[in-house]
Residue, then its C-alpha position, 0 to 999 in steps of 0.5 A: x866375698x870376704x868382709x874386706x872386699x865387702x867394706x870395698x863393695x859397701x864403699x862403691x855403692x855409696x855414692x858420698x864415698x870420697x877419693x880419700x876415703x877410697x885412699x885410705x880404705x885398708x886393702x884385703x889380704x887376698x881375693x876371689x878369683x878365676x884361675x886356671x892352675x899349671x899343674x893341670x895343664x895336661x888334663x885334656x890330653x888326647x882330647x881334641x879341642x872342641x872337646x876340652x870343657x872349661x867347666x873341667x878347668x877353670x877355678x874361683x878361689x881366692x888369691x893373695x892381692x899382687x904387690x903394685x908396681x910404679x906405673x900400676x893401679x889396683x882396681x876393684x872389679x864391679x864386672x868382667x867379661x868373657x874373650x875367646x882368649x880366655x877360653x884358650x887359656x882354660x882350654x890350655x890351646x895352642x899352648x899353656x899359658x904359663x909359659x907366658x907367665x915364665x917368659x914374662x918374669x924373666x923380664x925383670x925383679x917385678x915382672x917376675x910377680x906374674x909367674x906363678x902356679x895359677x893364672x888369674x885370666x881375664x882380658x876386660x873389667x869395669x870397676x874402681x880404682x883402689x890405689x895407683x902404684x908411683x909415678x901414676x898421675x892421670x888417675x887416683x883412687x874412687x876414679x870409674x874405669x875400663x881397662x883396655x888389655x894392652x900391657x906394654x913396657x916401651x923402653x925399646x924404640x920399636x913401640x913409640x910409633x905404635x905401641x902394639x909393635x913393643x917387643x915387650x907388648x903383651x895382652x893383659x890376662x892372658x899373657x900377663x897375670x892378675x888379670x880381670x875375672x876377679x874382685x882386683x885386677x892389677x894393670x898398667x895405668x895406661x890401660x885404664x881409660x873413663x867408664x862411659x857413665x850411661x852403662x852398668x858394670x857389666x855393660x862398660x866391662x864387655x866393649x873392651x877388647x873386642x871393640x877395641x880390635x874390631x877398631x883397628x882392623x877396620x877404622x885404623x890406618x893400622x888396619x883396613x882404613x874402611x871408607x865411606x861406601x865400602x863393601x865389608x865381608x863381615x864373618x861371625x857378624x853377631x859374634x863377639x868381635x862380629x857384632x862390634x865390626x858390623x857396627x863400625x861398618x855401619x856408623x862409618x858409612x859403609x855396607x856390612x855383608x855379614x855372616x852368620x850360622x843361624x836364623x837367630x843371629x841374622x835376626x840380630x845383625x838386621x835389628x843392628x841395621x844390617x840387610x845383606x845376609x848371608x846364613x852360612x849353614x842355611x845356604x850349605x857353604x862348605x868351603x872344605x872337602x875334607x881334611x885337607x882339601x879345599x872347595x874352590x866351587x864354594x868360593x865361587x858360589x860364594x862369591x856370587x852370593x855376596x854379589x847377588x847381595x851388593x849389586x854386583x860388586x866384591x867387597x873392598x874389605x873381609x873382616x876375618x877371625x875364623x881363620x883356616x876354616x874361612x880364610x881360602x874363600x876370604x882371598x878369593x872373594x876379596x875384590x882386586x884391590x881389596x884387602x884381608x883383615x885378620x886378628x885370629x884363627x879360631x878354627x885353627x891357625x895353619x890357613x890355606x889359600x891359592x896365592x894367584x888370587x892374592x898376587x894377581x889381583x894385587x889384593x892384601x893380607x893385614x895383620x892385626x892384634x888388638x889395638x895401641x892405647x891410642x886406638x882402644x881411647x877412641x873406640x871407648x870415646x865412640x861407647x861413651x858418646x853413644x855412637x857404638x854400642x855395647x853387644x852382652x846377651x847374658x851375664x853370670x856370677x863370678x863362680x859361673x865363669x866356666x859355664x860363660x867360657x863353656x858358652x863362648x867356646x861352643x858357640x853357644x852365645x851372641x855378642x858378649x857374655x859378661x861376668x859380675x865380679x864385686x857387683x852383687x846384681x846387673x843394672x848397677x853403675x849407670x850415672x848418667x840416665x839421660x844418655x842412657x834413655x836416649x840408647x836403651x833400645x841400643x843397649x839391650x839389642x843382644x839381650x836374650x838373643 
């Protein structure tokens, strides 16, 4: 930390500072931050994915601070947190993200200040704002902010009615730069929403994206539009996205079947409430035979399963992010009727399944990607009254970030794993304690899981 990111520090954690000090509080010349660099952009070569170590790639170092645009805010960053898209990014899978970063700024003259030889990832921050760029009137310096990863430019009409259909829509640190795991992020202001007041740092950092996502797949009328009473297949359901969605299921009146891959994480999906279960490696589902071969005698054993769980029913909706490892038996088990909800592939993108039980039983397959800003304030509203909860089971300092990344990656963690940034210890941040003393029990559900 250098003496200027301090005297910024300093000035968070007094609580007297004022709007105009924060206005007027001189800017530093650079910052620490978690990049990843281009000229490394081959280094794991050959080596197949699981095998690719974001400790190997992911650097903190410090940056030079970006020049704000109109329409922009600085933020100082108290605390991040760590996405599945951040472990892409270090893993340079599918693609190197520099090549984001090009296209990017070829866009415009500002735009073209994200195409750099280094990215500073990061999709999640909790924090202050520093300064807001012109034309920004909703926020102003010391305001207490989340930021959703939306970044949209909308001058084409195709956003206007959901801005997630922008030509131009991309998701913030990862295919844009200046991204989160770092003492200042730069973001459009109208990624910036309150911080709910009853949180710390690093537990207002960690809800953003994946709540956000697991929102419009599920509540949206963009997504599934989950009802009261519906049967929702919920794959990875202590997981980052998992644990969100199977908290929506259950605030929204409906039944969470939730999947998992260890006695550990059932454990946490019942103290969420949860009681249909179904341990995925315990109970021996292989949904492929091989390489290129599916299983339809595990879909069907599968299938029985959650009836056994359900009295007999399918479920109306499948909450799927695995991708090709899950996505066959999500067709089949999905009722006539039903609907496929999906937001990633993270067992891999090409999927397969067998069409006649989509088209014959007029099931659906939805796409869906993040959220719309509209989206990611109502699933922020839904943290900040205490009605949805944040899901972080361990944080690390800013240098740790490639042993967090290494820990999502392999599967190693629960919930969300957050990051401290400016903030020198957890626990700090909460100004409201009421709200809080209300929820504890809540808060700390993935703590040491």
């Amino acid at each position: 930390m250098t003496s200027d990111t301090k005297e910024i520090l300093d000035a968070i954690l007094e609580p007297e500072t004022s709007a105009a000090d924060f206005a007027g509080m001189a800017l530093p010349g650079s910052y620490r931050a978690v990049t990843v660099h281009k000229d490394e952009a081959e280094m794991f070569a050959g080596l197949a994915g699981r095998d690719k170590d974001p400790r190997k790639s992911l650097h903190v170092e410090d940056v030079p601070v970006p020049e704000l645009g109109p329409g922009e805010a600085l933020v100082a960053v108290m605390a991040s947190s760590v996405n599945y898209n951040s472990v892409w990014t270090s893993i340079f899978e599918p693609v190197s993200t520099f090549g984001f970063l090009e296209r990017y700024g070829r866009v415009s003259p500002l735009a073209k200040r994200h195409d750099l030889p280094y990215h500073v990832i990061g999709s999640d921050l909790a924090g202050v704002v520093l300064r807001t760029g012109a034309g920004v009137n909703r926020w102003h310096p010391g305001d207490r902010v989340v930021a959703h990863c939306l970044s949209v430019e909308l001058e084409s009409a195709d956003g206007h009615d959901d801005t997630m259909l922008d030509p131009e829509q991309r998701i913030w640190g990862f295919e844009t730069n200046f991204g989160g795991l770092a003492e200042l992020a730069l973001v459009k202001a109208n990624q910036l929403m309150p911080k709910p007041e009853h949180l710390t740092w690093e537990e207002a950092a960690s809800p953003g994206l994946v709540n956000s996502t697991a929102y419009r797949q599920l509540v949206s009328r963009n997504g599934a539009g989950m009802k009261q009473g519906d049967n929702v297949l919920v794959w990875g359901a202590s997981g980052g996205l998992g644990s969100y969605a199977t908290q929506f299921v259950l605030a929204g009146g409906a039944t969470p079947i939730c999947v998992v891959s260890s006695p550990q994480k059932a454990e946490v999906c019942r103290r969420m409430g949860a009681e249909a279960i179904i341990d995925r490696t315990a109970e021996g589902y292989r949904f492929w035979k091989d390489e290129h071969t599916q299983d339809p005698r595990e879909w069907k054993r599968f299938g029985a399963r959650i009836r056994e769980l359900t009295g007999g029913e399918d479920v109306d909706i499948v909450f799927e992010h695995p991708g090709r490892d899950t996505f066959g038996a999500s067709v089949y088990v999905a009722r006539r009727g039903g609907t496929v909800v999906t937001c990633a592939s993270t067992s891999g993108y090409r999927h397969e399944y067998d069409n006649r039980y989509l088209w014959m039983s007029l099931k659906r397959i939805v796409g869906s990607h993040f959220a719309n800003y509209r989206e990611a304030w109502e699933a922020n509203r839904l943290i900040a009254k205490g009605r949805i909860h944040p899901t972080l089971s361990r944080v690390y300092p800013l240098e740790e970030t490639g042993q967090a990344a290494y820990d999502v990656h392999r599967n190693l963690h629960q919930g969300k794993v957050g990051v401290l940034a400016l903030a020198p210890r957890e626990g700090l941040g909460v100004t409201d304690p009421e709200l809080r003393a209300k929820h504890l029990p809540a808060i700390n559900l993935f703590r040491g899981a």
